[in-house]
TITITI-917920 format. One line per field, with one value per residue (C-alpha): x, y, z. Coordinates in nm, 2 decimals. Example, Ala and Ser with C-alpha at 12.3 -4.5 7.8 and 13.67 -1.06 7.14 Angstrom:
2
c1	1.23/1.37
c2	-0.45/-0.11
c3	0.78/0.71
This chain:
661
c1	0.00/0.18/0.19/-0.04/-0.29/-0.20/-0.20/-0.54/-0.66/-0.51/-0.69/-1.00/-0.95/-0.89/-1.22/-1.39/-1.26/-1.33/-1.71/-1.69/-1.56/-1.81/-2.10/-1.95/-1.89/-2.26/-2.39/-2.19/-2.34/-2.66/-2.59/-2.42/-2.70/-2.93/-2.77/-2.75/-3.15/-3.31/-3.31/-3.44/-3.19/-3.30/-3.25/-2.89/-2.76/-2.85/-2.69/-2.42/-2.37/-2.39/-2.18/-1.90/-1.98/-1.96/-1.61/-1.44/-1.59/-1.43/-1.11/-1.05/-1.13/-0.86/-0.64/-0.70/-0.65/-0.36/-0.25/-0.30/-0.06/0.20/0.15/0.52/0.57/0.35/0.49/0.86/1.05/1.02/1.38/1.50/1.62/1.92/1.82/1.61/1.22/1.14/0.81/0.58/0.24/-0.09/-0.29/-0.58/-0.94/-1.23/-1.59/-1.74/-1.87/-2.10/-2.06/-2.30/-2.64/-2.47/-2.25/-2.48/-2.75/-2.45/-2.35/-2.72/-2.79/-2.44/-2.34/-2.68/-2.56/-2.69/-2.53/-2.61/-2.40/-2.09/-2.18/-1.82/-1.62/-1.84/-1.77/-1.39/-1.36/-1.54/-1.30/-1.03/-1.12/-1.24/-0.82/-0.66/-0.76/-0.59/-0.30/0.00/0.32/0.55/0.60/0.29/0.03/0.24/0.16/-0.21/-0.27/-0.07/-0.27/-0.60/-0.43/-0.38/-0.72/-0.88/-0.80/-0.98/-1.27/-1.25/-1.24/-1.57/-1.82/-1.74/-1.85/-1.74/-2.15/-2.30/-2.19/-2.21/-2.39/-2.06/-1.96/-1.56/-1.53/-1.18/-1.07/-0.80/-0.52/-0.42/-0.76/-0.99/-1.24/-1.41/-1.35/-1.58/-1.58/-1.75/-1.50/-1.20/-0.89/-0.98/-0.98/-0.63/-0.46/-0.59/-0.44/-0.09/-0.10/-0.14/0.13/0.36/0.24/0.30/0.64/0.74/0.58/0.76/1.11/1.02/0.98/1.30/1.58/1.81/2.08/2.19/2.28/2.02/1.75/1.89/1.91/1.60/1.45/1.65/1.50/1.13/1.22/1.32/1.01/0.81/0.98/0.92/0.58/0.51/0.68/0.49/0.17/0.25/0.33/0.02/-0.24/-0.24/-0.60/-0.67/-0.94/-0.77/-0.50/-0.28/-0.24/-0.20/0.15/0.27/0.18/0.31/0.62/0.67/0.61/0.91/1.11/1.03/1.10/1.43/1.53/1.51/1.66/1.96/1.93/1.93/2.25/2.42/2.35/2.47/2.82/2.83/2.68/3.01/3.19/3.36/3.73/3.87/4.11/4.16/4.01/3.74/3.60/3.58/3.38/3.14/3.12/3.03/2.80/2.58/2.57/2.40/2.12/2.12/2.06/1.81/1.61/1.61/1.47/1.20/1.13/1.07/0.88/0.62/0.62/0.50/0.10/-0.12/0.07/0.19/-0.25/-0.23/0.11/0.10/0.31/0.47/0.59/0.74/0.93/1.10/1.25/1.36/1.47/1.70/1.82/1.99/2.09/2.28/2.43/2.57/2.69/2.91/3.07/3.13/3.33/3.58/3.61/3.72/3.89/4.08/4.15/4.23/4.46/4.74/4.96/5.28/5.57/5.43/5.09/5.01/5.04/4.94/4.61/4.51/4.51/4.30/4.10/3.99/3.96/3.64/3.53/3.49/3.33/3.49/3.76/3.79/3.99/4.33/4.31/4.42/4.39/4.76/4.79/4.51/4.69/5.04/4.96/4.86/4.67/4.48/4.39/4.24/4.11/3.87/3.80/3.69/3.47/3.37/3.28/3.06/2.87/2.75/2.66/2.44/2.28/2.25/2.05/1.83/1.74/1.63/1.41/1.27/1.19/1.02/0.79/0.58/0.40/0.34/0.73/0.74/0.60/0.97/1.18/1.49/1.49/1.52/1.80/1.99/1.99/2.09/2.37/2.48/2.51/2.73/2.97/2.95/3.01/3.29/3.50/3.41/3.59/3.88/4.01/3.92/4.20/4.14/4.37/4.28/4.10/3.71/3.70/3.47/3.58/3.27/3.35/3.24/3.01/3.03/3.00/2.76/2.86/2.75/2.86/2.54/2.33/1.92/1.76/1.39/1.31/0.98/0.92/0.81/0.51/0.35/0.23/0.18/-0.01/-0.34/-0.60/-0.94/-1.22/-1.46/-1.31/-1.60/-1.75/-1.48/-1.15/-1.11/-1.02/-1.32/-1.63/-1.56/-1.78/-1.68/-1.85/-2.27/-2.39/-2.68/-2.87/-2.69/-2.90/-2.91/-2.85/-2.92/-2.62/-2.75/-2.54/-2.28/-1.95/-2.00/-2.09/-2.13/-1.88/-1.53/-1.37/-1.12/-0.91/-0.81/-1.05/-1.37/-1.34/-1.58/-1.74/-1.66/-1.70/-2.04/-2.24/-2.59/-2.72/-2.62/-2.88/-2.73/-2.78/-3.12/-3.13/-2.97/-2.63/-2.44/-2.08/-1.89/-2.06/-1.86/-1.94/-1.94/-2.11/-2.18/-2.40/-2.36/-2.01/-1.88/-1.64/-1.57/-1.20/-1.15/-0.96/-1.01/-0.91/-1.10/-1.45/-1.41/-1.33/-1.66/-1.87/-1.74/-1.86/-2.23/-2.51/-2.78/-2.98/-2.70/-2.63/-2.72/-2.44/-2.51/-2.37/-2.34/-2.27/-2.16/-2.38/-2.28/-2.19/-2.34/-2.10/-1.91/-2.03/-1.79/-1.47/-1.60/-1.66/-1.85/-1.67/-1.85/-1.82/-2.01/-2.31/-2.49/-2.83/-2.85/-2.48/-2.17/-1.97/-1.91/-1.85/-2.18/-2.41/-2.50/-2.57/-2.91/-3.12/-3.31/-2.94/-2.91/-2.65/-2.32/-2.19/-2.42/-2.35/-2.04/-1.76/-1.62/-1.26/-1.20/-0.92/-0.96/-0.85/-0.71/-0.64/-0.52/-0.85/-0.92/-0.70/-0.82/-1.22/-1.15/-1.13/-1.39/-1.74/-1.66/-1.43/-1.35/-1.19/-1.00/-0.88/-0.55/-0.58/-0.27/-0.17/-0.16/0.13/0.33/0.22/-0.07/-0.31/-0.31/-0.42/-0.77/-1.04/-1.08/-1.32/-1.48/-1.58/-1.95/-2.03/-2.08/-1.66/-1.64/-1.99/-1.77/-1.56/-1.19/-0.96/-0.98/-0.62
c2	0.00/0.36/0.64/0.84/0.58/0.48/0.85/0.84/0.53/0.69/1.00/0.83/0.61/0.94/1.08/0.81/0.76/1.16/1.07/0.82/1.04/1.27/1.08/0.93/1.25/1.33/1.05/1.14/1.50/1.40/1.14/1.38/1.61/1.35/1.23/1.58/1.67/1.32/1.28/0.89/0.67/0.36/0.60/0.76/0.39/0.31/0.64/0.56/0.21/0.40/0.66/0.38/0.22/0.54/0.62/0.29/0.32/0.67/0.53/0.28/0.53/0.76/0.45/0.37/0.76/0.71/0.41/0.61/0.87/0.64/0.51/0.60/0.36/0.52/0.82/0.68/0.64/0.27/0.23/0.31/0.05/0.18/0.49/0.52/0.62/1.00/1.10/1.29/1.54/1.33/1.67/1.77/1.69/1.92/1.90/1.98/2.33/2.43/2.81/2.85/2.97/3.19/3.38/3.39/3.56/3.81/3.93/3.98/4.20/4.33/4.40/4.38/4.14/3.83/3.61/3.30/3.44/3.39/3.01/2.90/3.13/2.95/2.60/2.69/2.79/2.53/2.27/2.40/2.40/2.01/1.97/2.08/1.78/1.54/1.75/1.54/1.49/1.72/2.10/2.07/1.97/2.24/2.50/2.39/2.46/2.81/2.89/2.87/3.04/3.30/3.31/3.32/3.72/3.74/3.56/3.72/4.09/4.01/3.85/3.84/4.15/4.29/4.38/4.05/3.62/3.45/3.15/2.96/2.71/2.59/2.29/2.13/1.82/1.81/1.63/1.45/1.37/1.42/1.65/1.93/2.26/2.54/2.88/3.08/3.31/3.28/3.22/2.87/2.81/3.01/2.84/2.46/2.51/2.67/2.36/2.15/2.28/2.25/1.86/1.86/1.95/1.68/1.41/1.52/1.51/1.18/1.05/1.14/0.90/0.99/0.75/1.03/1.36/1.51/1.31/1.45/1.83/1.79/1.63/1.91/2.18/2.04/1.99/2.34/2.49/2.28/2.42/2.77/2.74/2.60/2.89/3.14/2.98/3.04/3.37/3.50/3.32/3.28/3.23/2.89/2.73/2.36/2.22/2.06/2.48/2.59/2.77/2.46/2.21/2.41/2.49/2.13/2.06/2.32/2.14/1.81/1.89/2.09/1.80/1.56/1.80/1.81/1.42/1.44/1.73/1.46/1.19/1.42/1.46/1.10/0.98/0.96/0.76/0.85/0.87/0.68/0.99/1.09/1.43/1.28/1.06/1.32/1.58/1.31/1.22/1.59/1.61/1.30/1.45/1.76/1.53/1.34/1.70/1.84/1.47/1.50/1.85/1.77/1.41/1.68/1.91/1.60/1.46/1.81/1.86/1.91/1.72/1.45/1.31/1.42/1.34/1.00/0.72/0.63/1.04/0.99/0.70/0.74/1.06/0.89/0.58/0.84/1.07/0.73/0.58/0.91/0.97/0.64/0.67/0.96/0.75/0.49/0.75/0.92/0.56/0.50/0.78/0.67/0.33/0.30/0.62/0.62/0.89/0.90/1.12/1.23/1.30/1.72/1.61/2.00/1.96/1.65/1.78/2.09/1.91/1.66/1.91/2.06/1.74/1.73/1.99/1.82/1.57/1.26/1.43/1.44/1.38/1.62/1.61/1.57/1.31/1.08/1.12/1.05/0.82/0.45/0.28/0.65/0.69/0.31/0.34/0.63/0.49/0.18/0.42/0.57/0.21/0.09/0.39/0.35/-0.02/0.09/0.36/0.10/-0.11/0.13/0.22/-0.09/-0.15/0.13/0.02/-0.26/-0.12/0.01/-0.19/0.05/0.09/-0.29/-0.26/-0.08/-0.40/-0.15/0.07/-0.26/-0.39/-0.08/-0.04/-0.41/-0.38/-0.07/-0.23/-0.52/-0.29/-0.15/-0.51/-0.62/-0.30/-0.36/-0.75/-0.62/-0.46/-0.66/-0.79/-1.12/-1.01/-0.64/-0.60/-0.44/-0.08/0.13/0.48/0.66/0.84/1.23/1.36/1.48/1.85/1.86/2.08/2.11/2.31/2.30/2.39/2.31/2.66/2.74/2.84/3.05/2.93/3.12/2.92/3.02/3.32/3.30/3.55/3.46/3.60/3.69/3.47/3.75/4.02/4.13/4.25/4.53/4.64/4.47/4.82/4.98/4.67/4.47/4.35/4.62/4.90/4.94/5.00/5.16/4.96/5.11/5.40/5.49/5.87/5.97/6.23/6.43/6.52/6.78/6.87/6.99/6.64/6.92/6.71/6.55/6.22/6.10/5.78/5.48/5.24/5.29/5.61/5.87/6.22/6.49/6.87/6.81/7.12/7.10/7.24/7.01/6.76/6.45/6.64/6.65/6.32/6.17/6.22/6.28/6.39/6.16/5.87/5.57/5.51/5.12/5.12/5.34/5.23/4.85/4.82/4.76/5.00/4.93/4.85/5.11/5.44/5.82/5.80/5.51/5.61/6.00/5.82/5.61/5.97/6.15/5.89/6.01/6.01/6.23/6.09/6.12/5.77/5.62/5.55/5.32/5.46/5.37/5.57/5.48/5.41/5.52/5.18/5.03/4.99/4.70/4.33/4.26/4.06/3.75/3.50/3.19/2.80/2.51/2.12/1.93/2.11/2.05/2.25/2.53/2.48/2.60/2.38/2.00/2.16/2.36/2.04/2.08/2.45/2.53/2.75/2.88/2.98/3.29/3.47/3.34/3.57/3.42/3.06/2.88/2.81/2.43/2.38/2.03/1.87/2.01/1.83/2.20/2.36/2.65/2.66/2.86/3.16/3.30/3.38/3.69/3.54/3.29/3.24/2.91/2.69/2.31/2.14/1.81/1.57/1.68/1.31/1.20/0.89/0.55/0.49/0.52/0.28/0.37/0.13/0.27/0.60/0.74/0.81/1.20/1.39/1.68/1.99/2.07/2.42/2.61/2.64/2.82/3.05/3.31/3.60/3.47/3.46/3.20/3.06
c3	0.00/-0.08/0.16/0.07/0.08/0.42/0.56/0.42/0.58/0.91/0.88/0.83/1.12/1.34/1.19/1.29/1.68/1.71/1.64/1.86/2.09/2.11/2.10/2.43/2.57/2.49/2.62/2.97/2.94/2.94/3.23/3.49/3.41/3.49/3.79/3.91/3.87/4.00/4.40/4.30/4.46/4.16/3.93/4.03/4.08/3.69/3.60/3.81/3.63/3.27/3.36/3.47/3.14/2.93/3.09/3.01/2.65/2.69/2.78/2.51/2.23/2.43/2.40/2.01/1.96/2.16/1.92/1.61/1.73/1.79/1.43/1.33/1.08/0.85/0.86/0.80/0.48/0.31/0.22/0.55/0.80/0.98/1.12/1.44/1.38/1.44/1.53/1.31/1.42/1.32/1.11/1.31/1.16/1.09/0.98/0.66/0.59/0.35/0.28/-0.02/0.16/0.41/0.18/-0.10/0.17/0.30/-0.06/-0.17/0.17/0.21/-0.09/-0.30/-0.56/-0.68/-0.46/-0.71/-0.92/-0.72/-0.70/-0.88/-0.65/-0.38/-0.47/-0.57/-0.18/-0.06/-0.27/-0.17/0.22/0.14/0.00/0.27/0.47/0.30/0.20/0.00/0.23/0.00/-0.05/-0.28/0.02/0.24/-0.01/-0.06/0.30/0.26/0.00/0.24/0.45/0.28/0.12/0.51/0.59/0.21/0.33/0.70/0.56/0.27/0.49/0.89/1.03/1.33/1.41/1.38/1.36/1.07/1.18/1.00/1.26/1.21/1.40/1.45/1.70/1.90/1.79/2.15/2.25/2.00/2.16/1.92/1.97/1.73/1.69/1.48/1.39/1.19/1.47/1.58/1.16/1.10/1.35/1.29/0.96/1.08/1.32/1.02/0.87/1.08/1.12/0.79/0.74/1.06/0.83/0.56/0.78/0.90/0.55/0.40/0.33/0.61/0.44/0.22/0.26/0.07/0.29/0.62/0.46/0.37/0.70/0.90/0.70/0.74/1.16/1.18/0.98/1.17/1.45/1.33/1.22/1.56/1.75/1.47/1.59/1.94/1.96/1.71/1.86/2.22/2.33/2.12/2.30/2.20/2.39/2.12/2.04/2.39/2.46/2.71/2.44/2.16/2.37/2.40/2.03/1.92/2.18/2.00/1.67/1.74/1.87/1.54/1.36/1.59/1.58/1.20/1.20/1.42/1.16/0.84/1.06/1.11/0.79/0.60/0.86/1.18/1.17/1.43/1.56/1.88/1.83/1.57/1.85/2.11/1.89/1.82/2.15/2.24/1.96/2.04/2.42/2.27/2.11/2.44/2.66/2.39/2.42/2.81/2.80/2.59/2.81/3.09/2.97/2.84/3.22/3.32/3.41/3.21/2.90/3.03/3.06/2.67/2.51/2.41/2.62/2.32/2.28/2.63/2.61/2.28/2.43/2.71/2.52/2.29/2.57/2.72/2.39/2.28/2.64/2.60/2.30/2.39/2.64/2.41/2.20/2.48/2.58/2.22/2.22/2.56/2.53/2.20/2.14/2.40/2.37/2.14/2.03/1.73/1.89/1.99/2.38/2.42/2.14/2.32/2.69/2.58/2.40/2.66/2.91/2.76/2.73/3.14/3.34/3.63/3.65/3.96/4.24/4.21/3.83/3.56/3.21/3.15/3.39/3.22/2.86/2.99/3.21/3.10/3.39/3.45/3.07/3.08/3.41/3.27/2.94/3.13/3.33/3.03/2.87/3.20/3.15/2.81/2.90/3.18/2.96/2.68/2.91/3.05/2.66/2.62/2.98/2.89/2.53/2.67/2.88/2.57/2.36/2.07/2.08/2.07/1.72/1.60/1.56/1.35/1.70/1.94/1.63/1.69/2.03/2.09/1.84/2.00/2.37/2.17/2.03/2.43/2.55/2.28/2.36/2.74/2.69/2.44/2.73/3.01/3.29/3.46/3.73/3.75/4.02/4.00/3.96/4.07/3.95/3.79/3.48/3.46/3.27/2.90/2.82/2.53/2.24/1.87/1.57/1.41/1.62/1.51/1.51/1.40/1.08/0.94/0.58/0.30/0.17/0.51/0.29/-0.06/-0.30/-0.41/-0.65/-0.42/-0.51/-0.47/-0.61/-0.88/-0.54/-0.55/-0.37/-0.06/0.09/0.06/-0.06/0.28/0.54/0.84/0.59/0.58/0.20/0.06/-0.21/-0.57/-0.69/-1.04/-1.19/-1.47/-1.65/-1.90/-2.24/-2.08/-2.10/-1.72/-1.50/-1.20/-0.96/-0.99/-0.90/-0.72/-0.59/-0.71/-0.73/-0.72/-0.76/-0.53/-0.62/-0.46/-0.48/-0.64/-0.72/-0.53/-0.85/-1.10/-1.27/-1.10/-0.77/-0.83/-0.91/-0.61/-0.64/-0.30/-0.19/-0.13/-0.32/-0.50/-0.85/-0.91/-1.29/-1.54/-1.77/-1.83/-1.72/-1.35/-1.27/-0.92/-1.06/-1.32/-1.22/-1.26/-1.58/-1.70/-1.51/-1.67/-2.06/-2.03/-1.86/-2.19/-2.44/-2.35/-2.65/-2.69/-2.41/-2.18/-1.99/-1.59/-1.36/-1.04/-0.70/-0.37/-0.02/0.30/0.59/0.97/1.11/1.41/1.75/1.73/1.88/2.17/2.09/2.27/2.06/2.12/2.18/2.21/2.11/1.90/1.80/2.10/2.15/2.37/2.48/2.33/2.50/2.66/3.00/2.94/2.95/3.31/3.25/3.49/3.30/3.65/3.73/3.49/3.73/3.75/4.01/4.27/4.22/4.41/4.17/4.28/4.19/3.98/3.82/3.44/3.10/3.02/3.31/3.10/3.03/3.35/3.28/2.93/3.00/2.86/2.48/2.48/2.65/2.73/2.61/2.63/2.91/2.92/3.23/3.39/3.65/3.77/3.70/3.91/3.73/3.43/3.21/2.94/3.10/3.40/3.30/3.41/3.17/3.12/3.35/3.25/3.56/3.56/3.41/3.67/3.75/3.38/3.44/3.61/3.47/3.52/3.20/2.99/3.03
């Protein structure tokens, strides 16, 4: 099966569990709210037992979602089967919208045209939305979803006015656990696709062929525009009502992907072989430290609260299987380095002893780099060290690849790390002495240190130019949704060299210094009116120039031009704009289910604190009406099985006025 067909088949499968998903999280809804109104004890104890049911269906769906985004190997490149698996962001799902009756309705009252006319610009839109969720893996699917993106400030600026909603619902699930978030303006919709993106351009690193050099430039540039993307997402929108967008999670993600691509820089340097050199070995061995530090930062920032009940297990423990097998591997090459490079006559003793002092941050007491080069038993004593080290690392890598099952699944990454603890264990025997007796000296730690260092990168495709589907309404600057039209009026203009007014701008172009005694006057004409036709022929485009040519060609019976005039707009809606889940009725979100309507204010009711699936949530009320929560539970234990099913707080902990996150 090829890749894009399996993508597909994994983005259906995700569709499907996030139905699933909410109809489970409906059913719970409707069950706490029951449990809350009936005083019947029969009664609670069958809501009890559905509710018990409804949370272990709950958590199985949370565990196949969980599965799906663990799914590395479809995301990996075919030929490869050397190089240790990456991971790669699953895209995030949305519903179908259908745009046609809605915009159609705004142009004809907005804009007073036949809104069925626009029905190809319509359906062009619509198409193109309906792409971007199956986007191909290549620069091609990246720049289909920066196209949208760019079209969406287009679509924002024609028909979402600042004075009323739309009634356009954009819908989008989170990525992690599959809850719906919708909004019914344009951020949640901007976002989701910068999110996808960047998702995009991690698949794309994680399926290039890392065995050449191309393949590893090209997955380092995609990690670091990922990266960037990612970091561009952050710092633009910082009130997204999903979690897989919040800044913790995002700042996680950047961590994650900066991370390959520092894995992948370490793999170019490598790639053509490793000279076995005394200096050679002990930049490699500082290099694969720096991919071993970057790995543990971003295995503790995924054990932090709230992520950790989010980021899958399988996330986790690759980091923590690579932050090992790379520490390790930097002690296996100063032990190289060590045990098989003594120092000789020709060697730079001065080169050497600097460069294995910033190697160390600290040396074993009474130990100096000079003395470990010239000295045999000290340089072997530490090179043994160096070798127990990357034995015991080597072992933990594989414990800990043990211990999860989707990891299981990656028989190259279990090949690798076993043949890497053999090369450990051979150069552990070569220089093994019966009748040396055990040492215990530890060896120090490895300074990291890189010379390419993975840095984020914003990527040009994330704005491209693109021809407005709606133009024939007009220039964006002045025929947009935030200004209030009259109906076009039609004026008749006699034959006359004098029109009475003149024109100016760009395009359209507006009357001014109109004589209040002039014909057209009479007729209707005001100051500061925008011509958008004269006769037959739009002119909403045309300039001075153009609109005065076609006012001179006038007959006999002189010729109509259509005009339009501004209308005082109304005050602006406030900036809050509505989030809810799954198209429930009189709710706008999951956490609103419980809402009492008796209960109108929320000032007088108790707010209960509860464990939240975004507890970020809380502090960005300001943004959103309500928003989504998900479970922040601790868990029993660190294995995926043992992890609680989500719970969602009652409404009435949101019903106050504290920010939303």
């Amino acid at each position: 099966m090829s890749d894009s067909l399996l993508t597909l088949k994994l983005q259906n499968q995700r569709a499907t569990l996030n139905q699933q998903i909410i109809k489970q999280m409906r059913m719970r809804a409707g069950a706490e709210n029951l449990l809350k109104a009936t005083s019947n004890n029969k009664v609670k104890e069958m809501v009890l037992l559905e509710l018990s049911y409804v949370n272990s269906n709950l958590q199985l769906l949370m565990g196949e979602l969980e599965g799906l985004n663990s799914s590395v190997e479809v995301y990996q490149n075919t030929q490869e089967t050397t190089n240790i698996p990456l991971i790669a962001l699953g895209l995030k799902e949305t519903k179908d919208i259908d745009f046609s009756t809605l915009f159609k309705d705004f142009i004809l009252e907005h804009y007073s045209e036949d809104g069925n006319s626009f029905e190809d610009e319509i359906a062009d839109l619509m198409d193109l939305r309906q792409a971007c969720r199956t986007p191909s893996r290549d620069e091609a699917g990246v720049e289909l979803l920066a196209k949208y993106s760019s079209h969406l400030p287009l679509m924002e600026n024609r028909f979402f006015s600042p004075n009323r909603q739309t009634g356009i619902f954009f819908t989008w699930y989170d990525s992690f656990t599959g809850v719906p978030v919708c909004q019914q303006n344009l951020s949640l919709e901007k976002a989701s696709i910068l999110f996808n993106m960047a998702a995009l351009y991690s698949q794309i690193g994680t399926r290039s062929n890392r065995q050449t050099i191309a393949g590893l430039e090209e997955a380092i540039s995609a990690f670091q525009k990922s990266a960037g993307i990612l970091n561009h997402l952050k710092e633009t929108f910082t009130h997204t009502p999903s979690y897989d967008m919040s800044p913790a999670m995002l700042s996680m993600l950047i961590r994650m992907t900066l991370a390959q691509a520092q894995e992948c820089l370490f793999e170019k340097t490598a790639l053509p072989g490793i000279r076995n050199q005394f200096h050679c070995l002990m930049k490699m061995a500082q290099e694969a430290a720096k991919v071993s530090e970057i790995y543990d930062l971003v295995h503790q920032s995924m054990i932090q609260t709230p992520i950790k009940d989010n980021v899958p297990f399988f996330w986790s423990t690759t980091t923590q299987v690579k932050t090992n097998h790379y520490r390790s591997m930097a002690h296996f090459f100063v032990a190289s380095a060590l045990l098989d490079h003594q120092l000789g006559l020709s060697d730079d003793e001065d080169q050497q002893e600097k460069t294995l002092s910033q190697v160390y941050d600290r040396l074993p007491e009474g130990r100096s780099p000079l003395d470990i080069l010239k000295r045999r038993d000290e340089r072997e004593r530490i090179g043994k060290a160096h070798i127990r080290r990357a034995i015991t690392g080597h072992e933990e890598a594989l414990r800990i690849y043990s211990l999860c099952h989707h990891l299981n699944k990656l028989e190259v990454l279990e090949d690798i790390l076993r043949a890497s603890l053999q090369r450990s264990l051979n150069k552990c025997s070569e220089n093994e002495d019966e009748e040396e007796f055990t040492d215990y000296t530890e060896a120090p730690d490895i300074i990291s240190k890189t010379e390419h260092k993975a840095e984020m990168e914003v990527p040009a495709t994330t704005k491209v130019k693109v021809t407005d589907f709606f133009q024939r309404l007009g220039p964006l600057s002045v025929f947009s949704a935030r200004q209030r039209w009259t109906a076009p009026r039609t004026i008749k203009l006699p034959e006359d060299r004098d029109l009475g007014f003149t024109l100016k701008g760009e395009s359209p172009v507006q009357v001014v210094s109109l004589d209040r005694l002039c014909s057209a006057a009479a007729d209707g004409l005001k100051e500061g009116d925008y011509i958008v036709a004269v006769g037959d022929i739009d002119c909403k485009w045309m300039s001075v120039s153009d609109v005065m040519r076609l006012l001179k060609d006038v007959n006999e019976e002189g010729i109509d031009i259509q005009v339009v005039s501004i209308m005082d707009s109304n005050p602006p809606m406030p900036t809050k704009s509505a989030t809810f889940c799954g198209n429930l009725p009189k709710t706008y979100s999951m956490i609103c289910l419980a809402y009492d309507d008796d209960d109108k204010n929320p000032k007088s009711r108790k707010v209960t604190k509860k464990s939240s699936f975004l507890n970020f949530a809380l502090k960005n009320r300001l943004k959103s009406a309500s928003t989504l929560s998900l479970p922040t539970a601790d868990h029993s234990g660190s294995l995926p099985w043992n992890k609680p099913c989500p719970s969602f707080p009652s409404s009435s902990s949101y019903n106050n006025d504290s920010a939303l996150y």
